[in-house]
PASEBA-1860 file (N, C-alpha, C; in nm, 3 decimals):
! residues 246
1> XXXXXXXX> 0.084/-0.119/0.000/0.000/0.000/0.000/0.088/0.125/0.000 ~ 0.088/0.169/-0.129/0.154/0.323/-0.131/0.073/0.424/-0.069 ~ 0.153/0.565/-0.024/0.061/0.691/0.026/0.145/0.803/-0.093 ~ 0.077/0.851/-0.216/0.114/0.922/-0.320/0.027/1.061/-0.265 ~ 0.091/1.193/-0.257/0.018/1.312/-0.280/-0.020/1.341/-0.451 ~ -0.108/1.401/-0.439/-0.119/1.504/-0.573/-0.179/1.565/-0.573 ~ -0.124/1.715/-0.604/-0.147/1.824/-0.600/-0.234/1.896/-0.751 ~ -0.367/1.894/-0.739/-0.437/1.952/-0.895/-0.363/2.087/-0.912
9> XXXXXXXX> -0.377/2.132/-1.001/-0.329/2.246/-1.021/-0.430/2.354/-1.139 ~ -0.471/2.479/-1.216/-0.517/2.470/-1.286/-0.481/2.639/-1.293 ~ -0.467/2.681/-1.418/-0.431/2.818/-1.414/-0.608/2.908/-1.421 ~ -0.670/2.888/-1.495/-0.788/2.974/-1.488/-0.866/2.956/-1.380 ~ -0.889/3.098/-1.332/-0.972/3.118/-1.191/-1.065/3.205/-1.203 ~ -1.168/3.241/-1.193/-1.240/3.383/-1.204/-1.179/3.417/-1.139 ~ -1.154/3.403/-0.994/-1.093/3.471/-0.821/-0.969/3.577/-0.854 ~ -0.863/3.460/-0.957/-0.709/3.502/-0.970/-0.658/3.392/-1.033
17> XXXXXXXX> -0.615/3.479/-1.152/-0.605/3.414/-1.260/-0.467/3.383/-1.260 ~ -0.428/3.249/-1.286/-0.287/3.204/-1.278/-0.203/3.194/-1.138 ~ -0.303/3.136/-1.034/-0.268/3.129/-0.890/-0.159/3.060/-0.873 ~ -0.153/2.941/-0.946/-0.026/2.839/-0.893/0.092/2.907/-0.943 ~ 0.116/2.971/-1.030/0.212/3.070/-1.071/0.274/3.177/-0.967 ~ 0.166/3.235/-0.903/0.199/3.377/-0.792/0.329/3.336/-0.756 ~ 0.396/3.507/-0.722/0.488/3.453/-0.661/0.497/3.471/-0.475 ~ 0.546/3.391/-0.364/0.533/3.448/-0.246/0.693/3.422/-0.222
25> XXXXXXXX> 0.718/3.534/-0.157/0.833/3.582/-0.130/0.954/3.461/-0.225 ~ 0.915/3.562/-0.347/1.007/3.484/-0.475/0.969/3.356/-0.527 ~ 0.914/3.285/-0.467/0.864/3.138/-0.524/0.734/3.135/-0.593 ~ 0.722/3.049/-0.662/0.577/3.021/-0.685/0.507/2.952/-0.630 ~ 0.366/2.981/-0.615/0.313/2.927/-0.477/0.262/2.766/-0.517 ~ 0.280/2.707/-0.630/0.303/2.528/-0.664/0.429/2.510/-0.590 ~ 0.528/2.555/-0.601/0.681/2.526/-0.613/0.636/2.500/-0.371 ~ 0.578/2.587/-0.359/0.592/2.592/-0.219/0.503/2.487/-0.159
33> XXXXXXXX> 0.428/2.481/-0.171/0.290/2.361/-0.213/0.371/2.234/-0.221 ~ 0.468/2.181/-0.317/0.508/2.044/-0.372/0.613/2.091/-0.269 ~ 0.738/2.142/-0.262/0.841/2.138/-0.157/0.772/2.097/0.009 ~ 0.711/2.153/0.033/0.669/2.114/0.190/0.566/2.001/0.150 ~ 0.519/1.906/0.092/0.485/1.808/0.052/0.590/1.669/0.053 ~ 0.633/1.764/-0.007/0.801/1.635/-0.014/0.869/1.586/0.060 ~ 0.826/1.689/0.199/0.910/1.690/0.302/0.821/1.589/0.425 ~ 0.688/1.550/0.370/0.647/1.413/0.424/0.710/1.304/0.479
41> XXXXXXXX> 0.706/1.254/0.615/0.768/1.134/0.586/0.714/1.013/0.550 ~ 0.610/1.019/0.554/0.501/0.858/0.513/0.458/0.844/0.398 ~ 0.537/0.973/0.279/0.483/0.967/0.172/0.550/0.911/0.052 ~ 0.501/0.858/-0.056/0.640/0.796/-0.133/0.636/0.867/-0.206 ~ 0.525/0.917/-0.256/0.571/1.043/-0.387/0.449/1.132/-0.412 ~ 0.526/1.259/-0.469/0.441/1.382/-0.500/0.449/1.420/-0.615 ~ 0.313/1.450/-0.655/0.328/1.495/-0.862/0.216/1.625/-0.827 ~ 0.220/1.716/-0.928/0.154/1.774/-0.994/0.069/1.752/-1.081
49> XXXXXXXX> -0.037/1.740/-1.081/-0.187/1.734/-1.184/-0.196/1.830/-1.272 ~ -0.168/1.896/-1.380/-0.226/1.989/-1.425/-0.264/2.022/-1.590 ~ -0.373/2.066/-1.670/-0.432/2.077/-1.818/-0.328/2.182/-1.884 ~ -0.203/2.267/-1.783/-0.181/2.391/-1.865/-0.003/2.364/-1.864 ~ -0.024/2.399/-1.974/0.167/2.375/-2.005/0.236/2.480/-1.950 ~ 0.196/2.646/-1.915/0.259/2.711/-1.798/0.308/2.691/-1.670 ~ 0.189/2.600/-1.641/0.219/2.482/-1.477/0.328/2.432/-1.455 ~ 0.345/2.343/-1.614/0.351/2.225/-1.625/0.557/2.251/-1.624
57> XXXXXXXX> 0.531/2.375/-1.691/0.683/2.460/-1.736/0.748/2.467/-1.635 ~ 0.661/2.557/-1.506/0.712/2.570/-1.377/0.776/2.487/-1.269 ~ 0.677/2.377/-1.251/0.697/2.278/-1.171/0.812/2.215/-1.247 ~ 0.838/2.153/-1.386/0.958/2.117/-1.390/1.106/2.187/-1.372 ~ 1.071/2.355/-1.391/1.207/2.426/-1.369/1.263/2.396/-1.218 ~ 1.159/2.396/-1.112/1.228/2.341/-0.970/1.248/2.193/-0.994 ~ 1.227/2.128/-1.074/1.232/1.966/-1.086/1.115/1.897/-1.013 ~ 1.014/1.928/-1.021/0.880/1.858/-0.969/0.856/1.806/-1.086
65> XXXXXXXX> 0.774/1.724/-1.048/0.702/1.552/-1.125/0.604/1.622/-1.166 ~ 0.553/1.605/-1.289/0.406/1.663/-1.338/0.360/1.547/-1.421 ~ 0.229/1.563/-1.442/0.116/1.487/-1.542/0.020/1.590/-1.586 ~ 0.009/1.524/-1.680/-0.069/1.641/-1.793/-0.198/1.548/-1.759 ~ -0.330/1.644/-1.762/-0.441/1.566/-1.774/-0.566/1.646/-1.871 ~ -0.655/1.606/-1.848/-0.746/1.709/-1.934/-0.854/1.800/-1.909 ~ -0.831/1.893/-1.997/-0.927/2.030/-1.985/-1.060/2.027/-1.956 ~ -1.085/1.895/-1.957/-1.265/1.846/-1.924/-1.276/1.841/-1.790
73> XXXXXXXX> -1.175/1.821/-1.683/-1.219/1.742/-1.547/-1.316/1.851/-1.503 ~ -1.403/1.798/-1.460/-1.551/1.940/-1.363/-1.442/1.980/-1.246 ~ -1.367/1.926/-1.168/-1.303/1.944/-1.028/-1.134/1.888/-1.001 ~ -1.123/1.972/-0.906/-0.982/1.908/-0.892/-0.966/1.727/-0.841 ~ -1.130/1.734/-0.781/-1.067/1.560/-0.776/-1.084/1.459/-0.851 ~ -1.185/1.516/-0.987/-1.143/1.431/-1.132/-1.019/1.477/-1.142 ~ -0.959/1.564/-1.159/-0.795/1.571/-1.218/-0.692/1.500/-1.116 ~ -0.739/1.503/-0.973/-0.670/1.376/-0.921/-0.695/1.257/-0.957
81> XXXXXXXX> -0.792/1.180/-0.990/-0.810/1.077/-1.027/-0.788/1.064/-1.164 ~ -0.807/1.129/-1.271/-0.722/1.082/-1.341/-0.571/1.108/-1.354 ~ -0.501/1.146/-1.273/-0.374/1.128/-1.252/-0.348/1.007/-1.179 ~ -0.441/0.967/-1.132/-0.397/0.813/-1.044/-0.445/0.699/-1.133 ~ -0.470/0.740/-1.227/-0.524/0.657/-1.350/-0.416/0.611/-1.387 ~ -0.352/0.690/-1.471/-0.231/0.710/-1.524/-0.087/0.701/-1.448 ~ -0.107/0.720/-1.328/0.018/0.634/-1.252/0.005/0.530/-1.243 ~ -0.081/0.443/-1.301/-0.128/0.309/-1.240/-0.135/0.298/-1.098
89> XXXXXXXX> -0.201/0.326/-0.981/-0.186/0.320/-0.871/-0.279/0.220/-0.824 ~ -0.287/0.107/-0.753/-0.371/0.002/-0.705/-0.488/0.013/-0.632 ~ -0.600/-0.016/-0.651/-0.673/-0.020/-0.565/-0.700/0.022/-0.411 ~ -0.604/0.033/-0.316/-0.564/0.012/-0.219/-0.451/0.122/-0.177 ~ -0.424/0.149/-0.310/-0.310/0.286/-0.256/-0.339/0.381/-0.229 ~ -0.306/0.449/-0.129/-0.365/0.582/-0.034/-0.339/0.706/-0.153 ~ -0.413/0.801/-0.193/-0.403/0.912/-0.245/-0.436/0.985/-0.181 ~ -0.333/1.100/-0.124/-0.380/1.245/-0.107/-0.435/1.368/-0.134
97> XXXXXXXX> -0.508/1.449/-0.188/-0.525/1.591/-0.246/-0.504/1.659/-0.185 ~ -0.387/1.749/-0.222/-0.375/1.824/-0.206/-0.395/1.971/-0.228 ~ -0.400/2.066/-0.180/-0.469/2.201/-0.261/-0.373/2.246/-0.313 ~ -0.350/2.323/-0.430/-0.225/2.387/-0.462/-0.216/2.572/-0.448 ~ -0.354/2.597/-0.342/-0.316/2.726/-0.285/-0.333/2.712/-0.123 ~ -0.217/2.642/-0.096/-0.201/2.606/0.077/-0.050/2.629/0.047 ~ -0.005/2.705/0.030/0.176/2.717/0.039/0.205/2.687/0.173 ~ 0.126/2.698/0.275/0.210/2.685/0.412/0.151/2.557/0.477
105> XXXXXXXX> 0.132/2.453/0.373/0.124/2.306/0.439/0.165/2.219/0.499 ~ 0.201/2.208/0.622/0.261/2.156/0.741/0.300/2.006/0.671 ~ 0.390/1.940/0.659/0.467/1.798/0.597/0.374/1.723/0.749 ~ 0.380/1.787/0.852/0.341/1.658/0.947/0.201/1.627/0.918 ~ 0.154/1.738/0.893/-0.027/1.675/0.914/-0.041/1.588/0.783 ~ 0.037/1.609/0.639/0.013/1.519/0.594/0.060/1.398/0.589 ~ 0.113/1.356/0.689/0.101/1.248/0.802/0.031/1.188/0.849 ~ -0.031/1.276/0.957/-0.137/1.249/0.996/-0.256/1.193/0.926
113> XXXXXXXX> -0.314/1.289/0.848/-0.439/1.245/0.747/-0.408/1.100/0.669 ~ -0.306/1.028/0.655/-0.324/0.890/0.590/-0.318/0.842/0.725 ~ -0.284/0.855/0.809/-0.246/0.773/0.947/-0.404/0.662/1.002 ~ -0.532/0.715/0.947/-0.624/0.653/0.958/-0.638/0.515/0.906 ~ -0.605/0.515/0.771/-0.556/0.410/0.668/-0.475/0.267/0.731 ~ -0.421/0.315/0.830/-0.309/0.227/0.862/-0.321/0.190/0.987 ~ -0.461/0.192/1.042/-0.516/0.180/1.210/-0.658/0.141/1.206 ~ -0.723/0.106/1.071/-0.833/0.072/1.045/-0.833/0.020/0.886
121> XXXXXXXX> -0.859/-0.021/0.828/-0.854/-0.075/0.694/-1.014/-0.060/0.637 ~ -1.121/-0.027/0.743/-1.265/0.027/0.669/-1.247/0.131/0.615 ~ -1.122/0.232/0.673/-1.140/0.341/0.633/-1.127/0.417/0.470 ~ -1.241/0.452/0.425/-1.260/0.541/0.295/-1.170/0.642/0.246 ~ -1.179/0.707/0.340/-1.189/0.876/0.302/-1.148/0.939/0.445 ~ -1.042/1.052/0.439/-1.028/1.131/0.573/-0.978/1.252/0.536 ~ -0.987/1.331/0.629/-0.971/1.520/0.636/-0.879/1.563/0.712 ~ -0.884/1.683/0.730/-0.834/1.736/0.835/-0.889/1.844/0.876
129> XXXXXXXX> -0.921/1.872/0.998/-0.957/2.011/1.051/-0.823/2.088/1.222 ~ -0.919/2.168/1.183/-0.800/2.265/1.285/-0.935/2.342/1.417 ~ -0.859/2.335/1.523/-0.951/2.455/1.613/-0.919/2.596/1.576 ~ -1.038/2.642/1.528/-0.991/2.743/1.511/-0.998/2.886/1.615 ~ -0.869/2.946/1.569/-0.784/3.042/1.654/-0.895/3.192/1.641 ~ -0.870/3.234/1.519/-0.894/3.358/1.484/-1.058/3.393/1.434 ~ -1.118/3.411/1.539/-1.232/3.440/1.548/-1.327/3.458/1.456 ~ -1.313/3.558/1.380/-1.324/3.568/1.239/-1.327/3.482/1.136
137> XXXXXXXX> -1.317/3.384/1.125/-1.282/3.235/1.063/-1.446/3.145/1.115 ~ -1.486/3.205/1.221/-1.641/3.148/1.305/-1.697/3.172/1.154 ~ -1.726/3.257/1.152/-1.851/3.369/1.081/-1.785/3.370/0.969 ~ -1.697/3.366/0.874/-1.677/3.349/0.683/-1.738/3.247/0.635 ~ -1.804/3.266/0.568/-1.838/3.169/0.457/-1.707/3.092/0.394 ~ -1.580/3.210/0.344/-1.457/3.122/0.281/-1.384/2.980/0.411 ~ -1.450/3.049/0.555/-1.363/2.910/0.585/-1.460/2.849/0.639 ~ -1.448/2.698/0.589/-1.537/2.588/0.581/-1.518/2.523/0.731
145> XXXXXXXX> -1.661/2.537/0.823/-1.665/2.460/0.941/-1.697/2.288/0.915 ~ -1.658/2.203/1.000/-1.653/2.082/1.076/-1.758/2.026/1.189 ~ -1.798/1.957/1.209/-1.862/1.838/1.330/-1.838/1.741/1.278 ~ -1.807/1.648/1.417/-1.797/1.516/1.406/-1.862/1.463/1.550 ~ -1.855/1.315/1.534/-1.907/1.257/1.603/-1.792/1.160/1.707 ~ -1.834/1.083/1.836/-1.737/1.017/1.916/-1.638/0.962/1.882 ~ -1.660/0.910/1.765/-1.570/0.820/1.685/-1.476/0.903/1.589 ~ -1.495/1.033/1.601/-1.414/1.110/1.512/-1.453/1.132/1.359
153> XXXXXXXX> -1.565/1.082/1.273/-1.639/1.096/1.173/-1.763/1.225/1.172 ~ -1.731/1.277/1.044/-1.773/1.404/1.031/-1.921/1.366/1.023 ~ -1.987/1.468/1.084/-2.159/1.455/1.052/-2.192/1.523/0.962 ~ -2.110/1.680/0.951/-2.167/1.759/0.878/-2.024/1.888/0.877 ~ -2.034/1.919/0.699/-1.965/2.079/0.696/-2.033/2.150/0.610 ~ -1.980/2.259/0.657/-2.097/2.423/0.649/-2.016/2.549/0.629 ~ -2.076/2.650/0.571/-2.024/2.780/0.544/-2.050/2.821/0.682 ~ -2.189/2.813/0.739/-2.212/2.829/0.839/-2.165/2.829/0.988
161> XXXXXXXX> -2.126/2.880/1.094/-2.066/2.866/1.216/-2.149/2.745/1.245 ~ -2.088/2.644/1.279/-2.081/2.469/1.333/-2.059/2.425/1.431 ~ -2.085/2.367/1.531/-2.232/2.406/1.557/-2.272/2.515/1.640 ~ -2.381/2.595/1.642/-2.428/2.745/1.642/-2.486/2.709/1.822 ~ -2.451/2.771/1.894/-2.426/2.813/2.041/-2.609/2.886/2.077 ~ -2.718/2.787/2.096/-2.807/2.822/2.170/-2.792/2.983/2.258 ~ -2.723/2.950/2.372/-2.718/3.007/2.446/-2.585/3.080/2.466 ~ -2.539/3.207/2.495/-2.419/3.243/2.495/-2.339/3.239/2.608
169> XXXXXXXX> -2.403/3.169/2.726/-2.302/3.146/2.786/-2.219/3.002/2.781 ~ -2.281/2.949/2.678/-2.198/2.813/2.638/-2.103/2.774/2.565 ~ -2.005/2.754/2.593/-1.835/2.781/2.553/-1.799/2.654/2.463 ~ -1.764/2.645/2.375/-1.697/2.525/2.296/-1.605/2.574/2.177 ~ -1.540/2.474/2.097/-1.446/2.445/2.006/-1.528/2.493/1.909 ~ -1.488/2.568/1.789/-1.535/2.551/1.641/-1.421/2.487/1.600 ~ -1.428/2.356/1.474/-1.366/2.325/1.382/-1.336/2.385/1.265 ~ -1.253/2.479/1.189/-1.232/2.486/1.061/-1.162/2.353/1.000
177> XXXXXXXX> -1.285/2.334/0.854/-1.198/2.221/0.777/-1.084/2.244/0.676 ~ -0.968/2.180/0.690/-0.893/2.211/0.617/-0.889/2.119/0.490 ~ -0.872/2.158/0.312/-0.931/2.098/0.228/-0.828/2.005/0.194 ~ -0.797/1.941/0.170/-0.700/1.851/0.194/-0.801/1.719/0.238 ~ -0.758/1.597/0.143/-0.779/1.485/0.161/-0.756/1.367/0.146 ~ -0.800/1.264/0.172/-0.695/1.139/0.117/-0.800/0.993/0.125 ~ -0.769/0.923/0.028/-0.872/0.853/-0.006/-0.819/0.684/-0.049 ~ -0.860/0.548/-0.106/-0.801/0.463/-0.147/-0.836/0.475/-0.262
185> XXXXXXXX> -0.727/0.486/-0.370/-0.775/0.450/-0.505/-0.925/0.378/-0.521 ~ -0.940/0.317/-0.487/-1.076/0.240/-0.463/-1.160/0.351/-0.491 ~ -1.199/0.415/-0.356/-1.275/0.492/-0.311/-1.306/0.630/-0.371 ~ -1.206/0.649/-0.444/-1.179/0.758/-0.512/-1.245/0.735/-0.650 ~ -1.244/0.605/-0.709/-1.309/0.585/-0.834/-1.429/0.579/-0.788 ~ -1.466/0.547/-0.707/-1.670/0.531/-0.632/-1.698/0.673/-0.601 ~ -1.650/0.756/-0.546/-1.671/0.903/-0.521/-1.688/1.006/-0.633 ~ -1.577/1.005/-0.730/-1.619/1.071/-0.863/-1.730/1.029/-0.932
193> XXXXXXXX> -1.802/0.963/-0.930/-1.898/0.907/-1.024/-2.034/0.887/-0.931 ~ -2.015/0.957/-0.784/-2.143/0.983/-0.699/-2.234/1.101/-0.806 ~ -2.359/1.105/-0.798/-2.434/1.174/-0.812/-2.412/1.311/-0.732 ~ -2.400/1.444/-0.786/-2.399/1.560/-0.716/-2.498/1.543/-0.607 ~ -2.454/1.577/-0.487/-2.553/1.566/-0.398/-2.630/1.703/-0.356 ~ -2.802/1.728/-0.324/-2.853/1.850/-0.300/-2.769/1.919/-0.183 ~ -2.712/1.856/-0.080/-2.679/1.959/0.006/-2.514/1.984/-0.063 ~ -2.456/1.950/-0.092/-2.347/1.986/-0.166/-2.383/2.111/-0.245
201> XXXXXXXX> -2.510/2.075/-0.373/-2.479/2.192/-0.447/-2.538/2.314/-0.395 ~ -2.621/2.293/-0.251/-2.633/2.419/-0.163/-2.481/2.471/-0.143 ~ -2.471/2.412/-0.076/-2.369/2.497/0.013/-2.208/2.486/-0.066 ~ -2.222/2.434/-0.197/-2.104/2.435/-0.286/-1.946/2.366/-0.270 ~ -1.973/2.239/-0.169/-1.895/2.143/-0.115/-1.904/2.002/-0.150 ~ -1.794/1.978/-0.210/-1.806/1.839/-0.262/-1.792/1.744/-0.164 ~ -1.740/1.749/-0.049/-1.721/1.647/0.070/-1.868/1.605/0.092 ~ -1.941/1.702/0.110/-2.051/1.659/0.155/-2.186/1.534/0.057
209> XXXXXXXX> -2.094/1.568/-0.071/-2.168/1.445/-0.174/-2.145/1.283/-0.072 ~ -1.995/1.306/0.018/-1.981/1.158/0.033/-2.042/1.125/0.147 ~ -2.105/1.279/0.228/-2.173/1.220/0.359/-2.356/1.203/0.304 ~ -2.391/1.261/0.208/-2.558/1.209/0.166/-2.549/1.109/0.076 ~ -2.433/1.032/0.044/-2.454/0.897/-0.041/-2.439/0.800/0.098 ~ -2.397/0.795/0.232/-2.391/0.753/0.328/-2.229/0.651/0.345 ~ -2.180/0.764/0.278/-1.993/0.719/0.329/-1.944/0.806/0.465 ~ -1.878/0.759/0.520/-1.767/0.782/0.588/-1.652/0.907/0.609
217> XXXXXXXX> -1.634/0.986/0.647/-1.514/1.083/0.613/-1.474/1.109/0.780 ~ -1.317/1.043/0.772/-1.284/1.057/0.892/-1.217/1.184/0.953 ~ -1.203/1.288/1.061/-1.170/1.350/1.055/-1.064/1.367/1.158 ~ -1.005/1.389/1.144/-0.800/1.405/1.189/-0.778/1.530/1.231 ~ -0.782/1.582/1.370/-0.763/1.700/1.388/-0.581/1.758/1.395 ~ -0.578/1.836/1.378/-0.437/1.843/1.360/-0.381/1.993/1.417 ~ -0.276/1.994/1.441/-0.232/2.150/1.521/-0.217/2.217/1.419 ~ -0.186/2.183/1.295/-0.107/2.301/1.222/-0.241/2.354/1.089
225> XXXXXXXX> -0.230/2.464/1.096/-0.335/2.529/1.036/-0.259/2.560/0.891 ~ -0.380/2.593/0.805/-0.308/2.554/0.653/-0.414/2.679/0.565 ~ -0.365/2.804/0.623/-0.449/2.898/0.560/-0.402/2.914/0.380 ~ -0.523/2.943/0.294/-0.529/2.932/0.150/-0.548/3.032/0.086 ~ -0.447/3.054/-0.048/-0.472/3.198/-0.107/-0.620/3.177/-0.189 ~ -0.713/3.243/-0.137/-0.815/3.259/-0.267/-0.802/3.375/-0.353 ~ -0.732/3.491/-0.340/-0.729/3.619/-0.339/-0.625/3.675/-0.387 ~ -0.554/3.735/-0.487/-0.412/3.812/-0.490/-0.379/3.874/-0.318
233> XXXXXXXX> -0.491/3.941/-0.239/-0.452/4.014/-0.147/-0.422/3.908/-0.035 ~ -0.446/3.796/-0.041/-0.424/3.684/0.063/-0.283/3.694/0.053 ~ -0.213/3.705/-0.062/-0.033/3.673/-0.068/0.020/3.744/0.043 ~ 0.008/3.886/0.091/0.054/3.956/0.164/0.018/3.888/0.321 ~ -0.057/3.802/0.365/-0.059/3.742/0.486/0.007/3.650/0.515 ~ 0.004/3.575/0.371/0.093/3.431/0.348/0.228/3.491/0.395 ~ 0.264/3.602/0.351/0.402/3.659/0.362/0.450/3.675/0.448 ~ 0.389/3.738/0.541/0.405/3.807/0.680/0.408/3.706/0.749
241> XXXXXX> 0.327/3.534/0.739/0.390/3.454/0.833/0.509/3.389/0.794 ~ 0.537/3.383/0.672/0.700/3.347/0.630/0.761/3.396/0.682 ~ 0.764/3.572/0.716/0.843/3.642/0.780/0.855/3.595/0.916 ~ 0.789/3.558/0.971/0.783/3.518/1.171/0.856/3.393/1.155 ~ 0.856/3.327/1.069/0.903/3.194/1.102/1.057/3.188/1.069 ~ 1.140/3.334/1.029/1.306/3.327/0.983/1.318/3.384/1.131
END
């Protein structure tokens, strides 16, 4: 049983056009994405997914692994899967997705997130979420809340603050989910070919197709938070924590 990342990639965005390209403090934010990827230890290998030969240019000038796939996929996790097509990868071999606007992706948590795989063998599909810190993160729609249940399996994610506090003197955890996932080849060919699910195309989340077909998604909480550029103006935050960490 292999654990392979891959990272989709795709240059057209309405948001920001040519994201995996940006540069943050000199790099491009793929190049930062696949380097702290690499730096996994449970992982055997990391490629790039991507339809655009600009990507495709980039990632090989640092010497990253790429696959070309096609301009049809609806989502980044058809373009993962058919990249795991085309690696030949087994049934059984753990695939990761990765986002390719998370430049500051902690190597341990993606660790963690296959670590389910290898302590249960039912397991499908798993995530990651974070407690979140910064208040503000409650109440956005851009960051995607979490619940789970005793067993650590998600019940439900939401744009919405998760779950919403009756009463205010009652104190608890919010989960932000972090997008990032990992799946068995298997599972991954049964998931793309789910029917869009209604609460998905509410709330515009594909995870949630795998909780109304009645799968599984385990969730892995993890310390290290993995904030994402949606935005040209996001680069300048990304930056400023590069800066704290020299």
């Amino acid at each position: 049983m292999k654990s392979v990342i891959i990272i989709p990639a795709r240059y057209h965005s309405t948001r920001f056009e040519g994201k995996p390209l940006a540069k943050i403090c000199g790099k491009p934010m793929i190049q930062r994405v696949y380097e702290n990827s690499k730096k996994a230890e449970k992982i055997n290998h990391v490629i790039v997914a991507t339809d655009d030969h600009r990507i495709a240019e980039a990632v090989r000038a640092f010497s990253g692994e790429v696959i070309m796939t096609s301009d049809q996929n609806r989502s980044g996790t058809d373009r993962v899967a058919e990249a795991a097509e085309k690696m030949g990868l087994s049934s059984k071999d753990i695939i990761v997705n990765v986002q390719g606007d998370q430049p500051l992706i902690a190597p341990q948590c993606l660790d963690e997130v296959i670590r389910p795989f290898y302590d249960d063998s039912e397991i499908e599909m798993s995530t990651l979420a974070f407690k979140i810190i910064r208040k503000e993160e409650i109440t956005n729609p851009k960051d995607v809340k979490v619940t789970f249940d005793q067993n650590g399996f998600a019940l439900y994610f939401s744009r919405s603050p998760i779950p919403f506090g009756r009463d205010r003197s009652t104190n608890f955890d919010t989960y932000k989910h972090l997008g990032i996932y990992a799946y068995t080849k298997q599972y991954l060919d049964i998931f793309r070919n789910l029917p869009e699910g209604r609460l998905e195309k509410i709330e515009k989340l594909e995870q949630l197709r795998a909780l109304e077909h009645g799968h599984k998604i385990k969730v892995v909480l993890t310390e290290y938070d993995s904030p994402e550029v949606d935005l040209a103006e996001d680069i300048e935050r990304i930056e400023k924590i590069l800066g704290s960490f020299k």
